[in-house]
N, CA and C atoms as a LAMMPS dump frame, in Angstrom:
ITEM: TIMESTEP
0
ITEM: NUMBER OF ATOMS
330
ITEM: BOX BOUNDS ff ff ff
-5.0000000000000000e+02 5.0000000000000000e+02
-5.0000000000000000e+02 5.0000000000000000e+02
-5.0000000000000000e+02 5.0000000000000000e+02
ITEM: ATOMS id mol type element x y z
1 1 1 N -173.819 143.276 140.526
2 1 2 C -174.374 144.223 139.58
3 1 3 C -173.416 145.403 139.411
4 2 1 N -173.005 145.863 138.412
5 2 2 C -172.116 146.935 137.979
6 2 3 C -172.433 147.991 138.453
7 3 1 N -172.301 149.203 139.326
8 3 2 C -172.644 150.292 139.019
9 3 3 C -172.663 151.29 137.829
10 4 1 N -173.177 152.531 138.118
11 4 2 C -173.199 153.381 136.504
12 4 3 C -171.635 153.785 136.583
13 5 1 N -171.118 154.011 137.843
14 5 2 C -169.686 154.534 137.438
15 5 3 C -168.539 153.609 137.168
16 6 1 N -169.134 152.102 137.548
17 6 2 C -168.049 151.414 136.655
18 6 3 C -168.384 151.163 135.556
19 7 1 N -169.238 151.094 134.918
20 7 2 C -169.52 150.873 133.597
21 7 3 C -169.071 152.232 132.811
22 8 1 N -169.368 153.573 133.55
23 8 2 C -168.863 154.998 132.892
24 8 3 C -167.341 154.723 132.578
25 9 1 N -166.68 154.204 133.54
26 9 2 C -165.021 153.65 133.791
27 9 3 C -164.784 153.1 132.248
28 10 1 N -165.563 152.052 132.493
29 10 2 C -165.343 151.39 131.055
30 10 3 C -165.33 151.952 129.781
31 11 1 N -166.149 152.818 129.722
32 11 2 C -166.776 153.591 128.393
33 11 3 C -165.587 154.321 128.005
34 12 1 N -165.146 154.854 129.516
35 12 2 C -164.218 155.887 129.093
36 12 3 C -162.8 155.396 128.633
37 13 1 N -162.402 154.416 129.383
38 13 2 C -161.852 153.781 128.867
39 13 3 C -161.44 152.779 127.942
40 14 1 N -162.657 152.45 127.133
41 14 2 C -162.364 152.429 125.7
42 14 3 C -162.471 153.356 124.971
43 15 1 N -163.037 154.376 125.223
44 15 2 C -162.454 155.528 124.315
45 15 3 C -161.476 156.16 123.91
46 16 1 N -160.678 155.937 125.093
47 16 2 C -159.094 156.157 125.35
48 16 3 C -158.369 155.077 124.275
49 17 1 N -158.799 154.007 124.526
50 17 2 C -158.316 152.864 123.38
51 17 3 C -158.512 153.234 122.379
52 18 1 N -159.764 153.779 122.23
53 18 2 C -160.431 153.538 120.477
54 18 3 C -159.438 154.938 120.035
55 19 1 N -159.347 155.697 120.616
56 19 2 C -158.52 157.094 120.435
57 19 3 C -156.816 156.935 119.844
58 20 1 N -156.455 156.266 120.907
59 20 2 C -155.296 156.254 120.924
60 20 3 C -154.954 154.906 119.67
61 21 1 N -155.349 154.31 119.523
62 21 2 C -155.401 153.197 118.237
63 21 3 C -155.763 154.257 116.878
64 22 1 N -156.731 154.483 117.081
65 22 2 C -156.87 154.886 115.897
66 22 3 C -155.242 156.584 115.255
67 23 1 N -155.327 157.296 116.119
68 23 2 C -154.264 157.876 116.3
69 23 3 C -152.47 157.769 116.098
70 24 1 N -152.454 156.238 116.097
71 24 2 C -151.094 155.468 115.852
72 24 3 C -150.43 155.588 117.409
73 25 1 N -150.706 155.569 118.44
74 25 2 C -150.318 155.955 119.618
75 25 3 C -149.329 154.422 119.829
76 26 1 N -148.356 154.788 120.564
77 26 2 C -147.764 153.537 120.452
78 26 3 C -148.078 152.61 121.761
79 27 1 N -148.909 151.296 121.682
80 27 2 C -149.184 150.809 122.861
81 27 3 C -148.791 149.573 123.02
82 28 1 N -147.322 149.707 123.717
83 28 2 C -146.517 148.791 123.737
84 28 3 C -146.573 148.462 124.711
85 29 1 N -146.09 147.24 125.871
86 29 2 C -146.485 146.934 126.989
87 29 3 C -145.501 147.584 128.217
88 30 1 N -144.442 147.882 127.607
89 30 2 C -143.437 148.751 128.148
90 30 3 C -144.058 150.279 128.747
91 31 1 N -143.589 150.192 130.159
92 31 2 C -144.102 151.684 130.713
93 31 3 C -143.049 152.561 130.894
94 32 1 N -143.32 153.935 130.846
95 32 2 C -142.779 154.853 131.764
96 32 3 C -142.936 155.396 132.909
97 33 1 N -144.179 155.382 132.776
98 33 2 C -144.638 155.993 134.137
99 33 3 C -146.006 155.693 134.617
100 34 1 N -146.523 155.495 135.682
101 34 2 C -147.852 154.822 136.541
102 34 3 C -149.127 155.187 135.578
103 35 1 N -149.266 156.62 135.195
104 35 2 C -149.951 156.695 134.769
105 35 3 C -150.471 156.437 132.863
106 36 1 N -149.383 156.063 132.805
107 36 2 C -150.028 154.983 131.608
108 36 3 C -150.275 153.699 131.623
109 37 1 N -151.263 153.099 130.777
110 37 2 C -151.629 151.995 130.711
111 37 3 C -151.077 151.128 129.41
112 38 1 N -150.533 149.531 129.56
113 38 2 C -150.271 148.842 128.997
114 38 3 C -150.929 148.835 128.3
115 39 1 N -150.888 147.92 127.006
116 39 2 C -151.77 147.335 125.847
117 39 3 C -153.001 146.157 126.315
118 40 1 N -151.858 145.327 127.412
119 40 2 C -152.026 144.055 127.859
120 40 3 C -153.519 145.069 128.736
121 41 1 N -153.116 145.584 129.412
122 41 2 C -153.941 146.348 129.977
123 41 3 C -155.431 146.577 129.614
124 42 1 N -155.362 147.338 129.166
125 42 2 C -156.723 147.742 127.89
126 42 3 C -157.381 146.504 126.934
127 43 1 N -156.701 145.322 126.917
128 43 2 C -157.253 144.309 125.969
129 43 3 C -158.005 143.646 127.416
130 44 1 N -157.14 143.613 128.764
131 44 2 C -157.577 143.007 129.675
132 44 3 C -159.013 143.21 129.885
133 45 1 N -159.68 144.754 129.873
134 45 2 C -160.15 145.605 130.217
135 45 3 C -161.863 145.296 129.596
136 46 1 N -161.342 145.415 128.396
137 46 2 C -162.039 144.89 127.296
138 46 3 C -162.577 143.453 127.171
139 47 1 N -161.642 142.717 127.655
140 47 2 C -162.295 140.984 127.486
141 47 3 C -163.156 141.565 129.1
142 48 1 N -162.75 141.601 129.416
143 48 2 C -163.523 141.823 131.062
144 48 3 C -165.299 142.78 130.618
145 49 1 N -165.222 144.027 129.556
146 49 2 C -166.217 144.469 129.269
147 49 3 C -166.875 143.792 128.427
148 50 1 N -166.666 142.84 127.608
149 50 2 C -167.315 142.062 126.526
150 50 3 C -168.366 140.993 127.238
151 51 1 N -168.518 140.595 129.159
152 51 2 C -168.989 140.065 129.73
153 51 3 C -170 140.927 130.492
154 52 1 N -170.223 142.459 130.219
155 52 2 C -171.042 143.313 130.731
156 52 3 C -172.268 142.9 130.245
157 53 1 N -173.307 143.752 131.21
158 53 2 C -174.655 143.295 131.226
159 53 3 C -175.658 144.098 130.066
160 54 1 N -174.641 145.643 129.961
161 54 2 C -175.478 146.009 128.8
162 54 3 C -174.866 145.728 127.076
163 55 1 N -175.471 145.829 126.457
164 55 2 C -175.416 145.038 125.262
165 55 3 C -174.182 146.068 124.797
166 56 1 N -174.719 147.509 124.945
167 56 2 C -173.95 148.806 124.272
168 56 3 C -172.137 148.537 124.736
169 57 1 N -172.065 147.995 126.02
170 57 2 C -170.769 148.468 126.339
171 57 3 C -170.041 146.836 125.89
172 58 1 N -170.482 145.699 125.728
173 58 2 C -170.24 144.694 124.734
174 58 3 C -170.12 144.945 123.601
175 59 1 N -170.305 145.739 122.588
176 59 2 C -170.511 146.037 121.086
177 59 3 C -169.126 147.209 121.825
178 60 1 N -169.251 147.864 122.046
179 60 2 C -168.021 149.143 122.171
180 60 3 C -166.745 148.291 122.431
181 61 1 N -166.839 147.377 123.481
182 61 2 C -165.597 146.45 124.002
183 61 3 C -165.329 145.967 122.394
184 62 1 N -166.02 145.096 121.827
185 62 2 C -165.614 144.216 120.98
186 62 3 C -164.76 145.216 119.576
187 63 1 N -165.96 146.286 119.46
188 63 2 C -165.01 147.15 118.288
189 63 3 C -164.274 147.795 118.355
190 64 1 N -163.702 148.39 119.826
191 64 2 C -162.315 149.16 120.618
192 64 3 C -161.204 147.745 120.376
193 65 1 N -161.796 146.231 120.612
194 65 2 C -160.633 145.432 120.075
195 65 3 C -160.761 144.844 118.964
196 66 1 N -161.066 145.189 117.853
197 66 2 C -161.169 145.089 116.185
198 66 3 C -159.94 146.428 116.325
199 67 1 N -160.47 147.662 117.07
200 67 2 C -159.192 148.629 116.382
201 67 3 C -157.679 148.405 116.918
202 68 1 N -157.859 147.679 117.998
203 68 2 C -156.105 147.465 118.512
204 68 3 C -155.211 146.837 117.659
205 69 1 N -155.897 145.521 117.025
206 69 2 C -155.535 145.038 116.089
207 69 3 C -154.335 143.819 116.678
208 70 1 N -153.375 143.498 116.601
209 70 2 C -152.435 142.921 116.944
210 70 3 C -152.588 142.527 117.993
211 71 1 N -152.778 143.932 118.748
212 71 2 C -152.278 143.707 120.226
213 71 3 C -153.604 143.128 121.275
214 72 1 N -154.929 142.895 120.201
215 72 2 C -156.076 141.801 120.443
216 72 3 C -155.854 140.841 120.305
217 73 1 N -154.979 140.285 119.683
218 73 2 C -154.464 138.846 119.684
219 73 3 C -155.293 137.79 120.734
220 74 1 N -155.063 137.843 122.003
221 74 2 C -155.426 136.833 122.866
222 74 3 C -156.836 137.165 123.225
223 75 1 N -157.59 138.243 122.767
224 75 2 C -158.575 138.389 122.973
225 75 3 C -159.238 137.101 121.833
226 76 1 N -159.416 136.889 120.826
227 76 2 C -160.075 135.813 119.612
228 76 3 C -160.78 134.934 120.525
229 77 1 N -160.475 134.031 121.291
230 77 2 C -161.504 132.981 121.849
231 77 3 C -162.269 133.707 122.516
232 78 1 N -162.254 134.646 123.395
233 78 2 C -163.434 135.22 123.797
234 78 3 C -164.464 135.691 122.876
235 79 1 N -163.614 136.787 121.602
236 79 2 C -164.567 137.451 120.599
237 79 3 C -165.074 136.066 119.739
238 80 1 N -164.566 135.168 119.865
239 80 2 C -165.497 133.581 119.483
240 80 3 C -166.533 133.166 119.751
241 81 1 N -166.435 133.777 121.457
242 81 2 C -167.703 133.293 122.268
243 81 3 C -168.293 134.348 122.21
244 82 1 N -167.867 135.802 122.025
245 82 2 C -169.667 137.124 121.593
246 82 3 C -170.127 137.155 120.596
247 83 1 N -169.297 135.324 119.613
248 83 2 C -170.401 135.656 118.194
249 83 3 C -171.751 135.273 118.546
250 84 1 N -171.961 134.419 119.604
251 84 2 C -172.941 133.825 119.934
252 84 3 C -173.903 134.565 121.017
253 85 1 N -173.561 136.078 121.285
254 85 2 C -174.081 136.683 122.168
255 85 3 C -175.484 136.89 121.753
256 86 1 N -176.612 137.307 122.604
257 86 2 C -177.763 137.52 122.606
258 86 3 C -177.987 138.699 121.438
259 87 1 N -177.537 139.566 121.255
260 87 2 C -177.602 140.947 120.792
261 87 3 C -176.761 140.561 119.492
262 88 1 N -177.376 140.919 118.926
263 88 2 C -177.164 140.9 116.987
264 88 3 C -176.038 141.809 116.638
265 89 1 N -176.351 142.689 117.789
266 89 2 C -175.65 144.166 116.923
267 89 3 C -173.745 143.595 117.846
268 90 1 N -174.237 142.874 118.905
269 90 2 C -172.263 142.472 119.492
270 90 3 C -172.23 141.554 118.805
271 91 1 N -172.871 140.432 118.455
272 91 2 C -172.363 139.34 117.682
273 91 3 C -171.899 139.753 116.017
274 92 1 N -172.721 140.17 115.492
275 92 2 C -171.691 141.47 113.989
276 92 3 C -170.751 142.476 115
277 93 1 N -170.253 143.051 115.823
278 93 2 C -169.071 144.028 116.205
279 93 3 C -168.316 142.546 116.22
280 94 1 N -168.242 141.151 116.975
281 94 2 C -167.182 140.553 117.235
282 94 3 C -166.989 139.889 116.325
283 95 1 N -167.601 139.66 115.603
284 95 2 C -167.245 139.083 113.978
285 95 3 C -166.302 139.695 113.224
286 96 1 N -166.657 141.543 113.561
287 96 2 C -165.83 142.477 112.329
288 96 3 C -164.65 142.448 113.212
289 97 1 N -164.521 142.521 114.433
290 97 2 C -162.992 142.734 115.417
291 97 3 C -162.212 141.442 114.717
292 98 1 N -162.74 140.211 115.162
293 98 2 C -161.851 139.021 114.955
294 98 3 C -161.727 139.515 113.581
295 99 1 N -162.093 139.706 112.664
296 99 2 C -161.661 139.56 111.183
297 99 3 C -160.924 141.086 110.851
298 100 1 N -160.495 141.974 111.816
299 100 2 C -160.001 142.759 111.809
300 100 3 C -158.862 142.721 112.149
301 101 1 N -158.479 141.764 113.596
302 101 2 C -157.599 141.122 114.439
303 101 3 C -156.917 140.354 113.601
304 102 1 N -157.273 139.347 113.209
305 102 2 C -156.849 138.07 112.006
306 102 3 C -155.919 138.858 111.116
307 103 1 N -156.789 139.897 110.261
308 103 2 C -156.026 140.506 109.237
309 103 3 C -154.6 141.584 109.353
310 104 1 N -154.496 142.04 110.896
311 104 2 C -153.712 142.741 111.338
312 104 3 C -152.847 142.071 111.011
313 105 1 N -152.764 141.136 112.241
314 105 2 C -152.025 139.696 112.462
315 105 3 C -151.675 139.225 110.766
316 106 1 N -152.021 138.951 109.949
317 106 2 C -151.708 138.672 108.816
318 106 3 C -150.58 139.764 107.943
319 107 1 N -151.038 140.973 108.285
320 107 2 C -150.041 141.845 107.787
321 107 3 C -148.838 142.21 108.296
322 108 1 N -148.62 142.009 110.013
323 108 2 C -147.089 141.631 110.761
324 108 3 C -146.871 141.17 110.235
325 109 1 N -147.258 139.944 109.91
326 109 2 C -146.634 138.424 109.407
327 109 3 C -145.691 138.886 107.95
328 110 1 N -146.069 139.766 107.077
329 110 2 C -145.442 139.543 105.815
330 110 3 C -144.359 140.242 106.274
């Protein structure tokens, strides 16, 4: 069973994601120093929260990786499997991520 402060962990740390994405922050997998976190990192973080017990921090996971965009890439088969989640409101967040993800991915490409 999760405690409240790892699940707080989580929260906060997709906020940090959802922040720094939305911001243009560059989250490349390359470090400088300990206290930053990879990309690989934070997507890790995220597939790992998309298996939480409350619905809220599944819907936050899934739309913190709709905003990474690209760098969600290997997240898709999981956000495959929260279309089918119990909760309406994560199964529409992982619908809009993957089709957010997809389209990123589509615009590298050109």
């Amino acid at each position: 069973m999760r405690t409240f402060w790892s699940t707080a962990r989580i929260i906060v740390g997709m906020a940090v994601i959802v922040q720094a994405s939305v911001s243009g922050c560059d989250l490349s997998p390359k470090r400088s120093n300990r206290a930053e976190v990879s990309a690989e990192e934070y997507v890790t973080t995220l597939i790992r929260a998309l298996g939480d017990q409350e619905c809220t921090v599944r819907r936050a996971a899934a739309q913190a990786l709709g905003r990474l965009g690209p760098h969600a890439k290997r997240a898709l088969p999981v956000l495959h499997c929260a279309t089918y989640d119990p909760s309406e409101c994560v199964r529409r967040a992982a619908e809009i991520a993957m089709c957010q993800i997809e389209a990123a991915i589509e615009n590298d490409q050109r």
